[in-house]
C-alpha positions in Angstrom: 105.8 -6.7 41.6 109.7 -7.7 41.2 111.6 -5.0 39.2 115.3 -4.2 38.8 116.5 -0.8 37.8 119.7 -0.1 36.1 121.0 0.8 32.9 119.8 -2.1 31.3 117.7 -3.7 33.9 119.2 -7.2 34.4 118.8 -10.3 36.9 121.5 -12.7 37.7 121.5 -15.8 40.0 123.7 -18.8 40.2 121.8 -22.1 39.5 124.0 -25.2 41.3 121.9 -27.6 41.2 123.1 -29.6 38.6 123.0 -33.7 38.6 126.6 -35.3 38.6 127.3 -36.4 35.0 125.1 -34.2 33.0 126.0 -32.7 29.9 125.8 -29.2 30.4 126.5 -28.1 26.7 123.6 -30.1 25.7 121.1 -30.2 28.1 121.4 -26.2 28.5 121.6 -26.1 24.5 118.5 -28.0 24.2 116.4 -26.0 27.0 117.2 -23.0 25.1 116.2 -23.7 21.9 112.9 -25.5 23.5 111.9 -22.2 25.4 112.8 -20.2 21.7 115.5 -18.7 22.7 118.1 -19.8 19.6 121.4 -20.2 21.5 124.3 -19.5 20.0 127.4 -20.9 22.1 129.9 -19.0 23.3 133.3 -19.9 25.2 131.7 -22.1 28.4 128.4 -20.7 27.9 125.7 -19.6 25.6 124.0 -16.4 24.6 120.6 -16.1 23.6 118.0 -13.4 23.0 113.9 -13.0 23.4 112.1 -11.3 20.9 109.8 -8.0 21.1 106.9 -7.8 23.4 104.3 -5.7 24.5 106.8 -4.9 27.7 110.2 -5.1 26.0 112.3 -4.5 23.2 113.2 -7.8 23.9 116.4 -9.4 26.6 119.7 -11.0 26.1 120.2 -14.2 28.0 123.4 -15.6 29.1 124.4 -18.2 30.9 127.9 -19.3 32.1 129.0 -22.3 32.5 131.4 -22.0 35.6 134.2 -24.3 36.2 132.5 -25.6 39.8 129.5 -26.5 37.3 127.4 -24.3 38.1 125.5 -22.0 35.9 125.5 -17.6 36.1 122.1 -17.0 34.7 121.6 -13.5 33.5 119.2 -11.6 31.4 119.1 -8.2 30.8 117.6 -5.9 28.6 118.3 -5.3 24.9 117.9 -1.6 25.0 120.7 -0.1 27.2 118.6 2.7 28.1 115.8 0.7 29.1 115.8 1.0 33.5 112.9 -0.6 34.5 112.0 -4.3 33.4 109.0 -5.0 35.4 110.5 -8.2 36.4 110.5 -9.6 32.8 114.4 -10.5 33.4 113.7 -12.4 37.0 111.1 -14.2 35.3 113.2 -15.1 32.4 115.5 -16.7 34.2 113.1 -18.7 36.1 112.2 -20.1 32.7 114.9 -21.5 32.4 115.9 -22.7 35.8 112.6 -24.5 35.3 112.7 -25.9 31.6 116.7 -27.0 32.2 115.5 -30.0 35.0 113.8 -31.7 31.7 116.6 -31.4 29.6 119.1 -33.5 31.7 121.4 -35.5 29.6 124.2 -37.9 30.8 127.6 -37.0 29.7 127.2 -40.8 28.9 124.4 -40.6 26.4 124.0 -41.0 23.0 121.2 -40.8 20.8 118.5 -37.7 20.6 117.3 -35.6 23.4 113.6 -35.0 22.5 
């Protein structure tokens, strides 16, 4: 079992696959908001947070939208005191680095996502 200690756990990687063209705003917007995360954009990013489970008082999520677009991916845990996160902040990120490839969008496109 993955876990990260540190005051709050967290996990960060750097997601560069990205297609040529695509709308990151809204394609990362979108994935979000599908996964129930309620984005809330920030300057060349977006924050987002889970709610309460059985293992968590819940994680903040945010990902940064770098100027080589690529995206930081982060999540860490809401509490600050909280050290150990069982790998609930790895896997969170995976989420996403799994939801985003069906949320593509051309920076070309018009019209709805979903």
């Amino acid at each position: 079992m993955d876990m990260s200690f540190g005051f709050p756990a967290s996990y960060e990687t750097i997601m560069s696959e990205i297609p040529a063209g695509t709308d990151i705003p809204r394609s990362l917007g979108s994935a979000l908001a599908r996964i129930g995360w309620k984005p809330t954009p920030i300057t060349n990013g977006f924050r987002a947070s889970t709610s309460l489970s059985m293992g968590s008082l819940g994680e903040k999520i945010i990902v940064d939208i770098l100027p080589n677009k690529t995206l930081r991916i982060r999540s860490k845990s809401a509490f600050f005191l909280q050290c150990f996160d069982f790998g609930k902040n790895q896997r969170n990120v995976q989420k996403l680095i799994q939801e985003l490839p069906r949320h593509i969008v051309s920076t070309g496109s018009l019209g709805s996502l979903r």
